[in-house]
C-alpha positions in Angstrom: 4.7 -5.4 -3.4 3.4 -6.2 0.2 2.9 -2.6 0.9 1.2 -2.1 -2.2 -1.4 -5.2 -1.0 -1.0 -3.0 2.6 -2.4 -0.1 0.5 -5.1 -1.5 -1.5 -6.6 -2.9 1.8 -6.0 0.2 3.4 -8.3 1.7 0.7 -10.9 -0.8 0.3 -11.1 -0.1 4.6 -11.8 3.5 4.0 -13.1 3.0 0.9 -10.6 5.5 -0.6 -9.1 5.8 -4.2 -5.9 3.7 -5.0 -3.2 5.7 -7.1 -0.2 3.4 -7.7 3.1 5.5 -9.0 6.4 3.8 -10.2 9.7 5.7 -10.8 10.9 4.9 -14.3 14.6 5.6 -14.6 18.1 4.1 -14.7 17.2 1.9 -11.4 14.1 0.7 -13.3 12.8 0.4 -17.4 9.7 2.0 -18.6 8.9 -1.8 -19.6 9.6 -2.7 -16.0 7.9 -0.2 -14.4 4.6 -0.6 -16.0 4.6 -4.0 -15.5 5.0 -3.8 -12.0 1.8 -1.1 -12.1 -0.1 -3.4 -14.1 0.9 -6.1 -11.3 -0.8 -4.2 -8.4 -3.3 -2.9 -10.3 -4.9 -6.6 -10.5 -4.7 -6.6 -6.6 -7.5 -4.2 -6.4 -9.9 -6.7 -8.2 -10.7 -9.0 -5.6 -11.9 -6.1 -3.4 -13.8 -4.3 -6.4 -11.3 -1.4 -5.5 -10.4 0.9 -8.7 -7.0 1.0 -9.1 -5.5 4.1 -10.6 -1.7 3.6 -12.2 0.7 6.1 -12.7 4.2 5.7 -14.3 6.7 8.1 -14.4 10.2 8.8 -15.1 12.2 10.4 -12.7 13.9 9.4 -9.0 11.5 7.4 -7.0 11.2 10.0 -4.3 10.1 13.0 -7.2 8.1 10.4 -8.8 5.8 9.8 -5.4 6.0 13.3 -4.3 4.6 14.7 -7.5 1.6 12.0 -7.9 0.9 13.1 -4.1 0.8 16.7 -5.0 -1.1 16.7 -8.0 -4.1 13.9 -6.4 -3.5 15.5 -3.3 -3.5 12.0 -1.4 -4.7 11.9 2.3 -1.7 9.2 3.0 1.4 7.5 1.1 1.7 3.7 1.3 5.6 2.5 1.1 7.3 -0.5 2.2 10.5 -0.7 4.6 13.0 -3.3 5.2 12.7 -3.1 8.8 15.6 -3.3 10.8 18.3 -1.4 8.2 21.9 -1.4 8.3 24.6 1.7 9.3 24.6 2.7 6.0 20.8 3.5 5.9 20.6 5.9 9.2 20.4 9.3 7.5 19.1 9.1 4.0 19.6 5.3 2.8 16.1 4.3 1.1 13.2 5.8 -0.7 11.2 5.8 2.2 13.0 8.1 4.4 13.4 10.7 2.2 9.6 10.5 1.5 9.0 10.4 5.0 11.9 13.3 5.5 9.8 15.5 3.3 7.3 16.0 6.1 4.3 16.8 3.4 2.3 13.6 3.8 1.1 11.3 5.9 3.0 7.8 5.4 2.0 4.2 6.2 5.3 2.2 6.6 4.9 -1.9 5.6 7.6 -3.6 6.7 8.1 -6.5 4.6 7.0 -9.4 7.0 4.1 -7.2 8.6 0.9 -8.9 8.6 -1.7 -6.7 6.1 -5.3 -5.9 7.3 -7.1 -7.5 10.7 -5.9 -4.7 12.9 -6.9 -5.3 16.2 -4.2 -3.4 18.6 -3.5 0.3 17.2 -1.0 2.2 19.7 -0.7 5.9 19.6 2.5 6.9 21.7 2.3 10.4 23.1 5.3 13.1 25.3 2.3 15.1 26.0 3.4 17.9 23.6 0.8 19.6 21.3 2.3 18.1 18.3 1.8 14.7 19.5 -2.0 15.1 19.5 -1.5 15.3 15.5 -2.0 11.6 15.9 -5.3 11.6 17.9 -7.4 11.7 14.8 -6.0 9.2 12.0 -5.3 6.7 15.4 -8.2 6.6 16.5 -10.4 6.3 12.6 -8.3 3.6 12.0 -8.9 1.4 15.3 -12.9 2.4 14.9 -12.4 1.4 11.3 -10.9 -2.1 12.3 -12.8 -2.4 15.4 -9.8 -1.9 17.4 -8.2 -1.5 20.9 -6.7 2.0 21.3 -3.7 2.0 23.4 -2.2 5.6 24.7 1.2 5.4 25.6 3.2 7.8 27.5 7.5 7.3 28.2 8.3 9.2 30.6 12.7 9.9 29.6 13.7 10.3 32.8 17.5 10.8 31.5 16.7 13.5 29.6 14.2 15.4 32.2 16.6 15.3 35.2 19.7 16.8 33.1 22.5 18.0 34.9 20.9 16.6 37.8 20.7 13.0 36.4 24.8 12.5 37.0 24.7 10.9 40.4 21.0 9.6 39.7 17.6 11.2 40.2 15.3 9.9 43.7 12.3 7.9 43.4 10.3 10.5 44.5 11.3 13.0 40.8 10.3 9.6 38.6 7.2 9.6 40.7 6.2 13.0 40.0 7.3 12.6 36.1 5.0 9.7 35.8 2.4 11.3 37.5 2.6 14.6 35.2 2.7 12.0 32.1 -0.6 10.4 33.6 -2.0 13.9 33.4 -1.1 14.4 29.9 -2.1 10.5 29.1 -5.9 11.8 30.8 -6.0 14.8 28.2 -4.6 12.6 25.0 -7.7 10.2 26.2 -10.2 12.8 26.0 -9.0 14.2 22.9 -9.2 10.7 21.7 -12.8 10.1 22.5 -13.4 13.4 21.0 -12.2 12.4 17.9 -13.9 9.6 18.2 -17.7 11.3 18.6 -16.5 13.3 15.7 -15.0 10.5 13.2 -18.7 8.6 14.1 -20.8 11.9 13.2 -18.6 11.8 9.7 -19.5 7.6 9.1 -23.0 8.3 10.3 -22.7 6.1 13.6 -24.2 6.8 16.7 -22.8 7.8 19.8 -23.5 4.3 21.6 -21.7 2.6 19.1 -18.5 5.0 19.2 -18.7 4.9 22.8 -17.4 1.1 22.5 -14.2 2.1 21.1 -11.6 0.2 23.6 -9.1 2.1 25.0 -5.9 1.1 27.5 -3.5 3.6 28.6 0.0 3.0 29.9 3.1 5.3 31.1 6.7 4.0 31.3 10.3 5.1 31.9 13.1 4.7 29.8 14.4 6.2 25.9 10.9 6.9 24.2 11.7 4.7 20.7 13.0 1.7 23.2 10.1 1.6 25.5 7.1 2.2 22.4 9.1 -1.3 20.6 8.9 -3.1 23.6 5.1 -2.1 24.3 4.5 -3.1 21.0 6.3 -6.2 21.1 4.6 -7.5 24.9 1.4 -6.4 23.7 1.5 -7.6 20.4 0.2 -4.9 18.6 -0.6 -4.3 15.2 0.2 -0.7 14.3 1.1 2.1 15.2 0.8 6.3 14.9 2.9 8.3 15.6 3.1 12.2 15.1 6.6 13.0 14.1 8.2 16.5 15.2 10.6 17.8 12.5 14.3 18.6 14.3 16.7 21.2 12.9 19.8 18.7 13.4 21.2 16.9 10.8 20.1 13.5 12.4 16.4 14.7 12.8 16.3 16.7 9.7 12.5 16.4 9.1 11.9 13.5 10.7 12.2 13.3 14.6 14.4 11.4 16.2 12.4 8.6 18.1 10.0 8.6 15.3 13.5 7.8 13.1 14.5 5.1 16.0 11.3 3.3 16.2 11.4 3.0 12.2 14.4 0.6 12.6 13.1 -1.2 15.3 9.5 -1.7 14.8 8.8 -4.4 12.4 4.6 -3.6 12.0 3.2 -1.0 10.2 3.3 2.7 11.4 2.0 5.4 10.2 4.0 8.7 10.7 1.8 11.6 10.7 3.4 15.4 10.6 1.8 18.1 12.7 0.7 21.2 10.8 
């Protein structure tokens, strides 16, 4: 229920459609289930936002998947326990296999997560292609929030010196890691105020105005998923996006790894977007 009020205010900020879907089945009545519609239906009234409802009777994860194809939704809204126990790593919630299906965009609410009033967004970047798939929905939703942008780059030091990493790697190879992650962090930025002049041609705002989008960058060392939570935490941010690279493993599946890591470990919202 607080990632459905995460949703309708989500909406309302974009001024989007709201479609809410419940799973009917043994888990859940029919009586339930539209109860629980009708519930977050009525939290679209104090925003004047048009609530759609959608019940249906099958598993949760066909249920949501099927409303998304047929409305073909820009982004699903679910909610997420936060940190989650050893039993939930691969496939233990709703969520993750929605998120595992790679076909939409999803906002994760943790439960505690403070809804609406955005003002940190962090898009985290390893200065691959697919990353960028992030560039556009982070930087519409910290113009739409009035926003500061923050670009972060972890340099994995571990996993770039490899073979060599086993008696340690010299200052000098971090140095030039972190300098080739600043040179990545420069493009991200431009492609970032890119999307930004585009995103304000699209609202109808002028270049001055986009051109006051706040933006901080920052490049670290350490495990990718470890370093983006801390970030988060000392800079107390609000959300963040994060393009997620599908992996063939079992433990990636669809979902990439640190993009699977941070999930457990980040208690604010995060959207997960999947490159094309």
């Amino acid at each position: 229920m607080h990632a459905a009020r995460a949703g309708v205010e989500f909406a309302d900020t974009f001024d989007a459609t709201v479609t809410v879907v419940v799973a009917a089945n043994d888990e859940l009545s029919l009586s339930e289930a539209e109860r629980i519609a009708a519930e977050v239906s009525e939290m679209g009234a104090g925003s004047q936002r048009t609530v759609q409802t959608q019940v249906v009777e099958d598993t949760a994860r066909r249920a949501i998947l099927e409303v998304a194809d047929d409305r073909d939704v820009d982004v699903v809204v679910m909610g997420r326990r936060g940190h989650t126990g050893i039993q939930d790593r691969l496939l233990g919630s709703v969520t993750e296999r929605v998120l595992r299906s790679g076909d939409y965009p999803v906002l994760t609410v943790p439960r505690d997560a403070t809804v609406g009033g955005y003002e940190d967004v962090l898009v985290p970047t390893d200065g691959s292609d697919a990353s960028r798939a992030a560039i556009r929905p982070g930087t519409s939703i910290a113009m739409r929030y009035d926003a500061v942008l923050h670009l972060l780059s972890v340099v994995d030091v571990s996993r770039e010196g490899g073979v060599f990493n086993a008696g340690g790697v010299d200052q000098a190879f971090v140095e030039r890691l972190k300098a080739d992650a600043r040179e990545d962090l420069n493009v991200f930025e431009a492609g970032c105020e890119e999307a930004v002049s585009i995103q304000g041609a699209d609202d109808g705002v002028d270049e001055e105005a986009t051109a006051e989008l706040d933006v901080e960058t920052m490049v670290r060392t350490g495990t990718p998923s470890t370093e983006i939570a801390a970030y988060v935490e000392e800079a107390s941010l609000d959300m963040v996006v994060i393009a997620s690279r599908g992996e063939s493993s079992l433990a990636g599946q669809l979902l990439g790894s640190t993009t699977s890591r941070l999930l457990r470990i980040v208690d604010e919202p995060t959207l997960v977007v999947v490159p094309n």
